[in-house]
N, C-alpha and C positions, 0 to 999 in steps of 0.2 A: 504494500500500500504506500505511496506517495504520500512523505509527508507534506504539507501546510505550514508556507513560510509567513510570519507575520509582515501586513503591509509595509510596515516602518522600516524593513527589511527592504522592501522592493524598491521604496521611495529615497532610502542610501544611496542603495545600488545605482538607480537611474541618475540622481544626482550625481556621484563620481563618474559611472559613463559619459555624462553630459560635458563633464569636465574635461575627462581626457578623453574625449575628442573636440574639443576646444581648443587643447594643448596639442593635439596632432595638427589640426587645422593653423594654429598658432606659428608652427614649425615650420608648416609649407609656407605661408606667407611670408617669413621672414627670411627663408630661405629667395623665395622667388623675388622680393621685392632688390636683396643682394643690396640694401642700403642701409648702411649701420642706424642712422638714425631712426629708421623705420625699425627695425628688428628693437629699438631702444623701449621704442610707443608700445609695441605689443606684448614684451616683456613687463614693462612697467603694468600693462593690464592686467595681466595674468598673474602679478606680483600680487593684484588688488584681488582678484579673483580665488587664489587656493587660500588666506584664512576667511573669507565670506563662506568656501564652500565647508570647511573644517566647523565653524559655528552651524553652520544650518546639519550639517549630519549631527556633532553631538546633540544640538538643539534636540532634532528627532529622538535620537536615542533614548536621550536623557528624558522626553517625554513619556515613550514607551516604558520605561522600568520607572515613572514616578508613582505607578500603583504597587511595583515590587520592594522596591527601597526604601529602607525610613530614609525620611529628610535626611541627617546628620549624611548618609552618604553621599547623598547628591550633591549635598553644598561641598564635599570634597573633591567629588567629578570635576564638577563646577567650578572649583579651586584651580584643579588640576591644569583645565582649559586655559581659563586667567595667564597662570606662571608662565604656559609656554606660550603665551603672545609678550607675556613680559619678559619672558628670557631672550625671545627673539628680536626684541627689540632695543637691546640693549650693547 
């Protein structure tokens, strides 16, 4: 019998797909354009683009398991997220 993925699942999934192939499509352009300053622009998009798509997954996630978890662990998840935009920014 075929298990039964949960949507939050699928709604990931298609997210990250949507991204890399954004990032393939991102590649070709910047190859084809062969103009540093253009390959700069699309980079610099795509720099905006993977932690928006990192929030909107654990967003997901973190909604999914907010019936399984007590709070205290979420605001840890939650934490966890925080640090590595602040480590990476630093």
């Amino acid at each position: 019998m075929k298990r039964q993925l949960p949507t939050t699942i699928y709604m990931m999934v298609l997210c990250r797909l949507l991204t890399g192939s954004l990032e393939l499509i991102a590649a070709i352009l910047m190859w084809r354009s062969g103009k540093i300053t253009s390959a700069l622009k699309i980079n610099a998009f795509l720099g905006f683009v993977g932690p928006v798509v990192l929030i909107i997954t654990n967003a997901l996630a973190l909604r999914a398991l907010s019936s399984e978890l007590p709070l205290q662990k979420l605001l840890i998840i939650a934490l966890g997220v925080l640090l590595i935009f602040w480590g990476a920014t630093s």
